[in-house]
PATI-146362 format. One line per field, with one value per residue (C-alpha): residue in one letter; chain; residue number from 1; x, z, y. Coordinates in nm, 4 decimals, padded with zeros to 6 digits, always signed. Each point is the difference from the previous one (the first is absolute). Layout:
PATI-146362
res: [a; ...]
chain: [A; ...]
n: [NUM; ...]
X: [X; ...]
Z: [Z; ...]
Y: [Y; ...]
This chain:
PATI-146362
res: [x; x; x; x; x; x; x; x; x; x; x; x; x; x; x; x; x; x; x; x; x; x; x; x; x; x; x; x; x; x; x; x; x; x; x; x; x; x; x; x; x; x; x; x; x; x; x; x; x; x; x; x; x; x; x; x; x; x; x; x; x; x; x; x; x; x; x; x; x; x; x; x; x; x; x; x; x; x; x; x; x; x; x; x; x; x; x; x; x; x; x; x; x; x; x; x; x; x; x; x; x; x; x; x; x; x; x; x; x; x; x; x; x; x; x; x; x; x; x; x; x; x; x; x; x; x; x; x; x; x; x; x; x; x; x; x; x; x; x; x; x; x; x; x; x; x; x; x; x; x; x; x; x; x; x; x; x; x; x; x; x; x; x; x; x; x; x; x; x; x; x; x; x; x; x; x; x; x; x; x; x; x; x; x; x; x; x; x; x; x; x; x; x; x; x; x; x; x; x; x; x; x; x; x; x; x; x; x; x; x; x; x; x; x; x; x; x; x; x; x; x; x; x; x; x; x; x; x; x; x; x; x; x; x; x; x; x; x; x; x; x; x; x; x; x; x; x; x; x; x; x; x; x; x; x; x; x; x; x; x; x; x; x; x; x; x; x; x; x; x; x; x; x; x; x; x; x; x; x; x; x; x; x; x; x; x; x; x; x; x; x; x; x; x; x; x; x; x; x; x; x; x; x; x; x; x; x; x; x; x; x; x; x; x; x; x; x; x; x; x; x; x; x; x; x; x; x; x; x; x; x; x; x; x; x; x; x; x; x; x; x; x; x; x; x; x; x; x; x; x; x; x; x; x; x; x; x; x; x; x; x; x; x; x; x; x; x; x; x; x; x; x; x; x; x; x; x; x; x; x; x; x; x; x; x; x; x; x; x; x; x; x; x; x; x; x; x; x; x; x; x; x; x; x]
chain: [A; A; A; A; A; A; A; A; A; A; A; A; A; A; A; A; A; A; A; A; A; A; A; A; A; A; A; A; A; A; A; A; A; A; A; A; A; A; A; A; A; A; A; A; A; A; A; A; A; A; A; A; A; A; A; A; A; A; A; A; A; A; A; A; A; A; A; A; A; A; A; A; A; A; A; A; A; A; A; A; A; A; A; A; A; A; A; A; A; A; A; A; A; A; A; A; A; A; A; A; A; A; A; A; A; A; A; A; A; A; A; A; A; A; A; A; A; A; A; A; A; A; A; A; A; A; A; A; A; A; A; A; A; A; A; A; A; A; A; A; A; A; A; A; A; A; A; A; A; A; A; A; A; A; A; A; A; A; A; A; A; A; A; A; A; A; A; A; A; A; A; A; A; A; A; A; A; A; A; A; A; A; A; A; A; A; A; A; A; A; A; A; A; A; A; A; A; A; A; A; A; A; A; A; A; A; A; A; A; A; A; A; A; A; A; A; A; A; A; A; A; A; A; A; A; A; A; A; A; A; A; A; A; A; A; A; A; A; A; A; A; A; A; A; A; A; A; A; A; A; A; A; A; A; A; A; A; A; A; A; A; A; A; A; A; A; A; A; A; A; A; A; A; A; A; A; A; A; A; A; A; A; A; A; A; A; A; A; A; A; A; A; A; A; A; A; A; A; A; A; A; A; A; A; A; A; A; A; A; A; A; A; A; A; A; A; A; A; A; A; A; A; A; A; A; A; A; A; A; A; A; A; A; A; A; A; A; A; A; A; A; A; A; A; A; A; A; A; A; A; A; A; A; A; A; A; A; A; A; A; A; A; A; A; A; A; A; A; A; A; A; A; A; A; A; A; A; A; A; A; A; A; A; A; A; A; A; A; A; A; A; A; A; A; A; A; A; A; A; A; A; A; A; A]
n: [1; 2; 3; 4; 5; 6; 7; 8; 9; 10; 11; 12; 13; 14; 15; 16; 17; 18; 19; 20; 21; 22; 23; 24; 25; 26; 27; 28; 29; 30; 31; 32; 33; 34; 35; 36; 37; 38; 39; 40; 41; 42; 43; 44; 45; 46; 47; 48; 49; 50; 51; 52; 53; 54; 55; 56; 57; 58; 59; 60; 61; 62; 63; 64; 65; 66; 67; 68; 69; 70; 71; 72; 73; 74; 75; 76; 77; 78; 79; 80; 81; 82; 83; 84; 85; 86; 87; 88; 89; 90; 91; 92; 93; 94; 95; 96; 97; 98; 99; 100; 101; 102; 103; 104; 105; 106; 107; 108; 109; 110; 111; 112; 113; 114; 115; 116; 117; 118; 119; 120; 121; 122; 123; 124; 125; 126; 127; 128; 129; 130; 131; 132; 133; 134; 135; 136; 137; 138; 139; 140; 141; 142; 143; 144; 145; 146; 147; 148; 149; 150; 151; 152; 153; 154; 155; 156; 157; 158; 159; 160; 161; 162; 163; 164; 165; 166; 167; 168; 169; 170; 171; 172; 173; 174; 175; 176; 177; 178; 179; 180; 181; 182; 183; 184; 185; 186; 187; 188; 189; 190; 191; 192; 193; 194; 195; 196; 197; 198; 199; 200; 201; 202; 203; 204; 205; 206; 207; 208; 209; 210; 211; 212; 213; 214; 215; 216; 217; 218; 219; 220; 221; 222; 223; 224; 225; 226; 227; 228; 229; 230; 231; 232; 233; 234; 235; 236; 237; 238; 239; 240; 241; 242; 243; 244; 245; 246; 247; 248; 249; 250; 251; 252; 253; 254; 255; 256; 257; 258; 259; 260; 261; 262; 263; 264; 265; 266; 267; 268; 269; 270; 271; 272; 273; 274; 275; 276; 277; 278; 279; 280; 281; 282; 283; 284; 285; 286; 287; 288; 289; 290; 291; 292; 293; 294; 295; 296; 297; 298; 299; 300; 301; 302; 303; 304; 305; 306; 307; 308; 309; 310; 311; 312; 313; 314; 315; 316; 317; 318; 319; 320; 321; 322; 323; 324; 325; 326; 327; 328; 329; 330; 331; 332; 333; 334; 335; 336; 337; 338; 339; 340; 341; 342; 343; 344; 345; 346; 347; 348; 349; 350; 351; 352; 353; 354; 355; 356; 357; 358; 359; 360; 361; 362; 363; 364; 365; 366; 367; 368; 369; 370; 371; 372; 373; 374; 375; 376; 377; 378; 379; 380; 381; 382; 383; 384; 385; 386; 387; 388; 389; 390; 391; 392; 393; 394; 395; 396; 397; 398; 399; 400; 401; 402; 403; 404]
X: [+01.5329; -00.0805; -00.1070; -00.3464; -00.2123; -00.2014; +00.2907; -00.0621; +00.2084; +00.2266; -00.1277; +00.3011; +00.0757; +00.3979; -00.0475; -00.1979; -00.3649; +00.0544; +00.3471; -00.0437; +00.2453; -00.1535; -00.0879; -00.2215; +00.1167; -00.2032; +00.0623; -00.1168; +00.0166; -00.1387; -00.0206; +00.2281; -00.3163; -00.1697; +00.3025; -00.2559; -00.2466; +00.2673; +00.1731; -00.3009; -00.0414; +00.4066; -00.0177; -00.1329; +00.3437; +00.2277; +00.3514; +00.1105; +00.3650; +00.1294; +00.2685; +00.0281; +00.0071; -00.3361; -00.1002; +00.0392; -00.1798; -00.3213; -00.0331; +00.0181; -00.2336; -00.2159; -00.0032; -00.0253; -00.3130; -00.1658; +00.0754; -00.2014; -00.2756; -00.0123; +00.0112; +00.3699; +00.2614; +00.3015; +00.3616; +00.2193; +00.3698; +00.1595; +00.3506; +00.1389; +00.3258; +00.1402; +00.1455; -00.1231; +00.1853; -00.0128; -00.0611; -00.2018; -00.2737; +00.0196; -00.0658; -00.3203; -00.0729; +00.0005; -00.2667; -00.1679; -00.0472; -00.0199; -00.3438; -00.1476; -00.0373; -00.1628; +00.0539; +00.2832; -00.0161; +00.3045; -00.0270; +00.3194; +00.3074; +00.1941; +00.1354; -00.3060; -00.2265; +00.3629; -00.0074; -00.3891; +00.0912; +00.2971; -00.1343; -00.2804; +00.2897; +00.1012; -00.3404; -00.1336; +00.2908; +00.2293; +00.4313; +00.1700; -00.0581; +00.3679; -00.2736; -00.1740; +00.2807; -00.1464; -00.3741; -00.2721; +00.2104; -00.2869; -00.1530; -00.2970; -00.2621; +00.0382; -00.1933; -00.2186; +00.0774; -00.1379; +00.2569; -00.0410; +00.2962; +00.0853; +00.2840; +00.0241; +00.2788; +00.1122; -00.2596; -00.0284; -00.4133; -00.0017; +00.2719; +00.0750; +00.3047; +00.1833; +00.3119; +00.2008; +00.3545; +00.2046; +00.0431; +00.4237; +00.0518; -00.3087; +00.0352; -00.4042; -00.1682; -00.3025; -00.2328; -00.2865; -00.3147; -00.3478; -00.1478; +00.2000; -00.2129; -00.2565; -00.3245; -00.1190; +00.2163; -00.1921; +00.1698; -00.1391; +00.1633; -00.0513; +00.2383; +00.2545; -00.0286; +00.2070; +00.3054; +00.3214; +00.1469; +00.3194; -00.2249; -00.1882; +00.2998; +00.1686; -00.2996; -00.1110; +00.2698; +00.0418; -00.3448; +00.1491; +00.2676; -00.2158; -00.1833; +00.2882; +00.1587; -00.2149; -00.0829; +00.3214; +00.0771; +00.0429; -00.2917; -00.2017; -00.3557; -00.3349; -00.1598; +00.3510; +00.0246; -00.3593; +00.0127; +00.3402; -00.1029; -00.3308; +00.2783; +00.2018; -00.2264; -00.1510; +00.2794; +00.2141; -00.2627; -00.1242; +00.3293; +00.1227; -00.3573; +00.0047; +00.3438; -00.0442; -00.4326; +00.0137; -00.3854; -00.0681; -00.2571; -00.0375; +00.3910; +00.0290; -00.2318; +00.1355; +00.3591; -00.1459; -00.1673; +00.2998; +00.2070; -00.3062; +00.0481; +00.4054; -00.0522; -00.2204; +00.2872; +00.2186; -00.2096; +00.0148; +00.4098; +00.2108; +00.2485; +00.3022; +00.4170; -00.1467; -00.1350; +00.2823; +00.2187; -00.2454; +00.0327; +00.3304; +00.0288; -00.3251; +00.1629; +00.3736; -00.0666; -00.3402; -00.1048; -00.3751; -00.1300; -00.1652; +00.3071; +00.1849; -00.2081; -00.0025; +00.3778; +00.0335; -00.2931; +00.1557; +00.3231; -00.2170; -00.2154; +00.3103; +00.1501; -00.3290; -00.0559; +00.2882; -00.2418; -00.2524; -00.2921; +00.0327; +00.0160; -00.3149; -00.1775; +00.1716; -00.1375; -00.2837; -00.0489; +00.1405; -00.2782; -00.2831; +00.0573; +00.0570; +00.3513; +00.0784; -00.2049; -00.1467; +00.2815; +00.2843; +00.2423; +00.0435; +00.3990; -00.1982; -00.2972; +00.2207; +00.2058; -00.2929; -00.1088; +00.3717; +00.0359; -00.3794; +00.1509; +00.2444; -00.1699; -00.2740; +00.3240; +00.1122; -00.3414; -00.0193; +00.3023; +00.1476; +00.3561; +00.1878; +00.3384; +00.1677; +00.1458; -00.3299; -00.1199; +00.3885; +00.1439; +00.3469; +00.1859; +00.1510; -00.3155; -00.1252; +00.1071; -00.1664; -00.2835; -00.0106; +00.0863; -00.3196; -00.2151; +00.1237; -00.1843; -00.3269; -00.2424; -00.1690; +00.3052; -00.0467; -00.3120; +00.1500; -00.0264; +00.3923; +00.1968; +00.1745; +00.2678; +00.2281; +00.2248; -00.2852; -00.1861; +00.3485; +00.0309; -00.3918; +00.0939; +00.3111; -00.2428; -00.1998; +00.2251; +00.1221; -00.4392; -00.0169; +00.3558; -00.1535; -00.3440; +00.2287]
Z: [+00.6386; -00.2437; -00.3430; -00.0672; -00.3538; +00.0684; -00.0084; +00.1887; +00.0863; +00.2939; +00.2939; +00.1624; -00.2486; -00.1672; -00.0392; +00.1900; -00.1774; +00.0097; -00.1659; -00.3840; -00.1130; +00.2276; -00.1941; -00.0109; +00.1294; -00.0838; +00.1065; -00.0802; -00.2415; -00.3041; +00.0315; -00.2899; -00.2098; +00.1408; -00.2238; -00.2046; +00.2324; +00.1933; -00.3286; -00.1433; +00.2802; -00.1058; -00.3505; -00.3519; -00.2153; +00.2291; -00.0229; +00.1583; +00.0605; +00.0423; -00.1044; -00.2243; +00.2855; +00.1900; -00.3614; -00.0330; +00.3237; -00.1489; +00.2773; -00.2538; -00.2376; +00.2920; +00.1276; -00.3527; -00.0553; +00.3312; -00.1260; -00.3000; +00.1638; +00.1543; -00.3204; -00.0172; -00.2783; +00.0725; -00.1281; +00.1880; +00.0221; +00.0778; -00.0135; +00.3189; +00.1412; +00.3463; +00.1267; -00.2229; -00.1180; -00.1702; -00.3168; +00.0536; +00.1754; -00.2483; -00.3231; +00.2400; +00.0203; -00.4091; -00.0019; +00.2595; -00.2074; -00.3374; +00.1214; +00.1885; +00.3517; +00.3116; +00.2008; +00.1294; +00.0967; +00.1658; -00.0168; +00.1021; +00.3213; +00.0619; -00.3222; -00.2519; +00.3127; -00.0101; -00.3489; -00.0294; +00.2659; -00.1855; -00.3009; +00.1422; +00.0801; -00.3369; -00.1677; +00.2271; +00.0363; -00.2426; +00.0088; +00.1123; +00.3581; +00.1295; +00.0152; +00.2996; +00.1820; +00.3309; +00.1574; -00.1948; -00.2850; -00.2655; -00.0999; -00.1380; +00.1507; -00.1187; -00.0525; +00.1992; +00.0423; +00.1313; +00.0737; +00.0181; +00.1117; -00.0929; +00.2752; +00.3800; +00.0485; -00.0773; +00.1359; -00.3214; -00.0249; +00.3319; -00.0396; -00.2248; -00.1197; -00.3089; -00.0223; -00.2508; -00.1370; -00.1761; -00.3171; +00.0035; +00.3794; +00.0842; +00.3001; +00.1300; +00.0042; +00.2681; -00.1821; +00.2502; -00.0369; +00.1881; -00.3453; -00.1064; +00.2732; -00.1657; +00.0644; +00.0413; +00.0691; -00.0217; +00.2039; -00.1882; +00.1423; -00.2195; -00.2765; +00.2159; -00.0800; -00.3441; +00.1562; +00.0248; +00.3085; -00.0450; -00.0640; +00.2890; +00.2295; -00.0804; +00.0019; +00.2896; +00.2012; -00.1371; +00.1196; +00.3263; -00.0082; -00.0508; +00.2745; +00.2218; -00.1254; +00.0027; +00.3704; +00.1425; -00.2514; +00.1128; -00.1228; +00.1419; +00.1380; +00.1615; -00.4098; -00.0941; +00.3512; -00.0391; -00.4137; +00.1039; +00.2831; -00.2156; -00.2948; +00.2043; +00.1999; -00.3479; -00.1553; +00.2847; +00.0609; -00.3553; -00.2067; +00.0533; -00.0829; -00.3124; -00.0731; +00.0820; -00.1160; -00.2413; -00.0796; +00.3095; -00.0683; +00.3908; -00.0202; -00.2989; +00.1063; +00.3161; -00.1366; -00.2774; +00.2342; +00.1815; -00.2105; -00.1000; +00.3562; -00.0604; -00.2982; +00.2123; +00.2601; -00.2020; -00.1872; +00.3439; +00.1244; -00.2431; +00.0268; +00.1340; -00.0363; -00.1354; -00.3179; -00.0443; +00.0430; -00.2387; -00.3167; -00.0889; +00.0012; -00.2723; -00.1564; -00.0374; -00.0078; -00.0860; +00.2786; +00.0242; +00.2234; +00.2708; +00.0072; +00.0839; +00.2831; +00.1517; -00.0368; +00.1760; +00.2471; +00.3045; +00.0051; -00.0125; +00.3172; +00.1872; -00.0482; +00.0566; +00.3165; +00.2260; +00.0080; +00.3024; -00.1474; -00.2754; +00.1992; +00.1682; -00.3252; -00.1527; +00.3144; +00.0083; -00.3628; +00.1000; +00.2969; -00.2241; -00.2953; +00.2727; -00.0256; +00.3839; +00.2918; +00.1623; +00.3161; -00.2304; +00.0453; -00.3365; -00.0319; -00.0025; -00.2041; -00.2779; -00.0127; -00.0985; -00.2557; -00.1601; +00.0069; -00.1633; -00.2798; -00.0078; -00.0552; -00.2440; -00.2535; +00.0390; -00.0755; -00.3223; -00.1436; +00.0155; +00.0192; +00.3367; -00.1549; -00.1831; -00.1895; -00.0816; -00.2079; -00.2316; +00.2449; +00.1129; +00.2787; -00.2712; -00.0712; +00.3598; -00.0623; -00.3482; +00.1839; +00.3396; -00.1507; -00.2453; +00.3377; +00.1795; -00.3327; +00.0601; +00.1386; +00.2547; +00.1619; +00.1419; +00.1734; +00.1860; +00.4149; +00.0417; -00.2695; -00.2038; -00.2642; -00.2544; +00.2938; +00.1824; -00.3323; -00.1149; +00.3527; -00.0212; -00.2958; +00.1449; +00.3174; -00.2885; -00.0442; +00.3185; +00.0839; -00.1951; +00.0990; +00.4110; -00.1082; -00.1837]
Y: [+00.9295; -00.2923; +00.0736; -00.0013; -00.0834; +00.3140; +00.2489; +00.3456; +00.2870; -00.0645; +00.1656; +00.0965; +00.3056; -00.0586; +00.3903; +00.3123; +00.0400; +00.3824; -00.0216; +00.0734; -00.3067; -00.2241; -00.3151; -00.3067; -00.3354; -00.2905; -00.3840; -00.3299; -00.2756; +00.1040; +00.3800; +00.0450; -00.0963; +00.3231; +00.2093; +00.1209; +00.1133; +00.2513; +00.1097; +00.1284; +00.2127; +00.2042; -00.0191; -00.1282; -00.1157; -00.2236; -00.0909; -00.3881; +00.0054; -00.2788; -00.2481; -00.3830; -00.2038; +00.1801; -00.0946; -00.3269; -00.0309; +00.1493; +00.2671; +00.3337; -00.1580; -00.0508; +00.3310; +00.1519; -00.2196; +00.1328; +00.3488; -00.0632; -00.1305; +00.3253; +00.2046; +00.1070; +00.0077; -00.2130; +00.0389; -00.2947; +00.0710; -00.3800; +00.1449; +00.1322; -00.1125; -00.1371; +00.3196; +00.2525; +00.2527; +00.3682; -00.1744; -00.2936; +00.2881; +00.2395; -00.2414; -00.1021; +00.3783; -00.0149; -00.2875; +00.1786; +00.3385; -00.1491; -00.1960; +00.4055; -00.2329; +00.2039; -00.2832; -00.2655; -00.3539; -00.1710; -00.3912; -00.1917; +00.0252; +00.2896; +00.0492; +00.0575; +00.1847; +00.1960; +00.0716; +00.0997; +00.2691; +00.1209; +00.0660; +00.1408; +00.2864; -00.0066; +00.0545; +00.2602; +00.1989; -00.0687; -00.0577; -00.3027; -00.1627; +00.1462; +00.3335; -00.1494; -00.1681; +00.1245; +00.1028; +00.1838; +00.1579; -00.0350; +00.3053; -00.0870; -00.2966; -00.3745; -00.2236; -00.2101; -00.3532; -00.3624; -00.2287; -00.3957; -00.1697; -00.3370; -00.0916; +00.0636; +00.1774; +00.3692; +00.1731; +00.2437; -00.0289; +00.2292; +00.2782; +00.3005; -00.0694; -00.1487; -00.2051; +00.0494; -00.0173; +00.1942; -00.0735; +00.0277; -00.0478; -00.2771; +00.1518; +00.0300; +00.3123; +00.0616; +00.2195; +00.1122; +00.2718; -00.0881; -00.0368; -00.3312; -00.1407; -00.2342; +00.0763; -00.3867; -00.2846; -00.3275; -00.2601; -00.3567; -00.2948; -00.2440; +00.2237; -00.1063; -00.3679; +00.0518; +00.0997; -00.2466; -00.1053; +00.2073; +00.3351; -00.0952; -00.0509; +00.3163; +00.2470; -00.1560; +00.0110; +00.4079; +00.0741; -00.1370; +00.2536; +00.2499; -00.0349; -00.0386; +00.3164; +00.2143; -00.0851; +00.1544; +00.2768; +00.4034; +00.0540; -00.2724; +00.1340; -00.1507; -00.0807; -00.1050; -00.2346; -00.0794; -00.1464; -00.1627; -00.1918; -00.1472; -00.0817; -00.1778; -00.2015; -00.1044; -00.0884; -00.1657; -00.2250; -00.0647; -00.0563; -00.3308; -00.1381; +00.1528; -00.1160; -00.3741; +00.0530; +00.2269; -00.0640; +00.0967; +00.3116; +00.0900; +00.0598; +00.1667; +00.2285; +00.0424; +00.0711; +00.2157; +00.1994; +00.0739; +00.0784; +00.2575; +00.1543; -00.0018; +00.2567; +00.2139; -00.0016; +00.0654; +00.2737; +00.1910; -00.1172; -00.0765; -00.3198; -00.0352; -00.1390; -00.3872; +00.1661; +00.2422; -00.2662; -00.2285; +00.2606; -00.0167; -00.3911; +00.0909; +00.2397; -00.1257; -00.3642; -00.0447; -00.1928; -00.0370; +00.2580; -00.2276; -00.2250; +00.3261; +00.0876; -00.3885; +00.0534; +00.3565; -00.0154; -00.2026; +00.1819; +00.3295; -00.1782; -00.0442; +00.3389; +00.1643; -00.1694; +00.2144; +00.2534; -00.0528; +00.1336; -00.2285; -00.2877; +00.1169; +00.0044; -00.3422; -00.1709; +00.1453; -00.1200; -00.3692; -00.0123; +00.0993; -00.2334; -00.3267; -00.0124; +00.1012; -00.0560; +00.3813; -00.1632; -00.0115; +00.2778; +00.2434; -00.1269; -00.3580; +00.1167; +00.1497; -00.2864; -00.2487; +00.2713; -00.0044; -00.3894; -00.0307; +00.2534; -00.2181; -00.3113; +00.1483; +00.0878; -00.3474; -00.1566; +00.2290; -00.0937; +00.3640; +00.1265; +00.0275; +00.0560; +00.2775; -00.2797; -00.1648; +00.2834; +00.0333; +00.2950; -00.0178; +00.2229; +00.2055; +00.1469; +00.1258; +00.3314; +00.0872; -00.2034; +00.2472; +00.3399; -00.0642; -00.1122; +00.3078; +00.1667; -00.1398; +00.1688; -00.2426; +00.0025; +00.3055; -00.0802; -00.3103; +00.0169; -00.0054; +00.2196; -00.1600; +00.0952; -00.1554; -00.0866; -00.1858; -00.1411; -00.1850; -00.1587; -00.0816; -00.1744; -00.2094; -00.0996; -00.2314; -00.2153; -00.0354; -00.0220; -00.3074; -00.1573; -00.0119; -00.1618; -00.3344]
C-alpha cells in the first residue's frame, strides 16, 4: 500500500473490532498532522514523550501544536533514553503526574513510544516497572494513548508491551497488559525523513527480524502468519531503496508499514533465539540493538532451518517477497532468503562479526547463560539452551569467515 495525502484507517484491521484493546491504525503522508483531531477524542491534558534528538527534528513540537489546535493542554517530556530503564520511566511518570495528564502521546523509535508506555504503568498503578515484568499485572486501568512513530523499525506503535531495563542488571524487561496498547498509531511517512542513515539501517533491518521471527515461533497462528507475511514482503522489497534513496516516500512508507505489521505479529507470537541472543550484546556491551539483531539473525536462520516446518514457512516467505521462483525447491527457496539477509547487512554497514562489535571468545559464556535468560528464547521453533545459544554464537563468526 503506498501512502496517501488523504490518510484513512487501514482497512485490513491490525486488531479484531470487537476486541476492547483493539486500536486505530492510520497511514499516509501527513496524517501525523491529524494528532489533534484523534486525541481530542481520549482526553483533554496530553503528555508528548519523547527524546532531544525527535526534538531537534521538530516532530514533538509538531504534534504538540496539532494538539492545541484541537483544544488540549500539552506537557512535552524531550528526555527519554535509548533503552529505557526503571529510572528513566519513572522520572517521566513524575512529569506526567505533576502536569494531572488523562492522556499519552508517544512521538519518537522504540525507546520514547517505550517509555510513554512505561510510565503509563507507573502513574496508573504505582511502584517501579520490575512490578509488571510479565502480562497484565496492573491493577487498576491506564491510560489511553496515540502513538506517532518517527522510525521504521521496532514495531512498538502496534503491541502492548514495554521494554525496559533494569536499572542494576540492563537486562530488558517485557512488560505487557492489553491496556499499554495505544489506542491510535498514526503511521506519517514523511517523519521518517529526519532519521540518519545508521538509525535507518539498524531499525530497519530489526523490523526485518521481526517479521522473520515471529513467522516460525511456537506460537505462530493464522493473524500472526497473516501480519508477518505483509511485513516482510514490505520490507524485503522496500529496504535497499530506502537505504541507497532515502527520500524515497513510496519506500519509506512501504518499510514503515511493515514494520507496523511486524509489531502486530509480534503482539500475537512473540520472537525468537536472534533477539535473545541480541540482548545481551545490548546489555553487556552496549551494542546498538539493531546492530545486534543484523549480527545474530543469520546464524538464528541457519539453526532454525533443521526443522522442516520452518523451512516450509522460510520458503514460503522467500517465494512471496520474489526472492525464489513458486519452481524452486524450499532447501533452494530458503537459501536465496538467507543470502538476501545476507546481502541487506552488508549494504547497511552492520556487524557480521563478534569481533566487529568489541566481543572476544572469553565472553561467550556470560554472553549465553544471560540469552538462555531471555524470554524470547523460549518461544523459538527449535529449543534452545545455554548449550545451543553459546554454539549459535561461535557459528557467527565462522557465518562471516565462508561469505570472504
Amino acid at each position: 500500500m503506498k501512502p496517501s495525502a488523504n490518510s484513512e484507517p487501514l482497512d485490513d484491521s491490525f486488531f479484531d473490532s470487537n476486541d476492547p484493546s483493539s486500536q486505530q491504525v492510520v497511514f499516509g503522508l501527513g496524517c501525523s498532522a491529524r494528532a489533534g483531531e484523534f486525541a481530542a477524542e481520549m482526553g483533554a491534558r496530553a503528555l508528548v514523550v519523547s527524546d532531544a534528538g525527535v526534538l531537534s527534528a521538530g516532530h514533538p513540537q509538531k504534534i504538540a501544536d496539532s494538539l492545541r489546535a484541537s483544544g488540549l493542554e500539552v506537557v512535552l517530556y524531550d528526555s527519554s533514553m535509548e533503552n529505557p530503564s526503571d529510572a528513566s520511566v519513572r522520572s517521566c511518570a513524575a512529569t506526567a503526574r505533576e502536569a494531572g495528564v488523562d492522556l499519552i502521546v508517544g512521538v519518537g523509535g522504540g525507546s520514547s513510544l517505550d517509555t510513554a508506555k512505561g510510565a503509563n504503568f507507573i502513574l496508573t498503578n504505582g511502584g517501579s516497572m520490575k512490578d509488571y515484568h510479565g502480562v497484565g499485572k496492573a491493577a487498576k486501568p491506564l491510560l489511553p494513548m496515540m502513538a506517532v512513530p518517527t522510525t521504521a523499525g521496532t514495531g512498538s506503535e502496534c503491541q502492548s508491551y514495554a521494554l525496559i531495563s533494569d536499572d542494576l542488571t540492563r537486562k530488558k524487561m517485557a512488560c505487557g497488559d492489553p491496556g499499554a496498547l495505544p489506542r491510535v498509531t498514526l503511521l506519517d511517512p514523511e517523519l521518517t525523513l529526519s532519521q540518519p542513515f545508521s538509525v535507518c539501517a539498524a531499525t530497519g533491518f530489526d523490523a526485518l527480524a521481526h517479521a522473520l521471527e515471529s513467522a516460525v515461533t511456537t506460537r505462530r497462528n493464522h493473524r500472526s502468519g497473516r501480519h508477518a507475511q505483509k511485513a516482510f514482503v514490505c520490507l524485503i522489497n522496500n529496504l535497499e531503496t530506502v537505504w541507497s534513496d532515502p527520500s524515497n516516500l513510496d519506500a519509506r512508507g512501504s518499510v514503515l508499514l511493515g514494520a507496523a505489521h511486524a509489531g502486530a505479529a509480534i503482539e500475537r507470537s512473540m520472537l525468537g533465539a536472534a533477539h535473545a541472543l541480541a540482548n545481551p550484546l545490548t546489555a553487556l556491551k552496549g551494542v546498538v540493538h539493531g546492530r545486534a539483531v543484523a549480527l545474530t539473525l543469520p546464524a538464528v536462520l541457519s539453526y532454525n532451518r533443521r526443522d522442516p516446518r520452518v523451512v516450509e514457512i522460510y520458503a514460503e516467505l522467500s517465494r512471496l517477497g520474489g526472492l525464489a521462483g513458486y519452481e524452486s525447491t524450499d532447501e533452494a527457496a530458503v537459501d536465496a532468503l538467507v543470502e538476501k539477509v545476507v546481502r541487506l547487512r552488508a549494504l547497511a554497514d552492520l556487524p557480521a562479526r563478534l569481533s566487529e562489535v568489541d566481543c572476544q571468545a572469553s565472553e561467550l559464556g556470560v554472553l549465553a547463560r544471560d540469552a538462555a535468560e531471555q524470554w524470547t528464547g523460549t518461544f523459538n521453533p527449535r529449543p534452545v539452551g545455554e548449550t545451543e545459544l553459546r554454539q549459535i554464537y561461535r557459528s557467527m563468526d565462522e557465518w562471516a569467515k565462508s561469505l570472504t
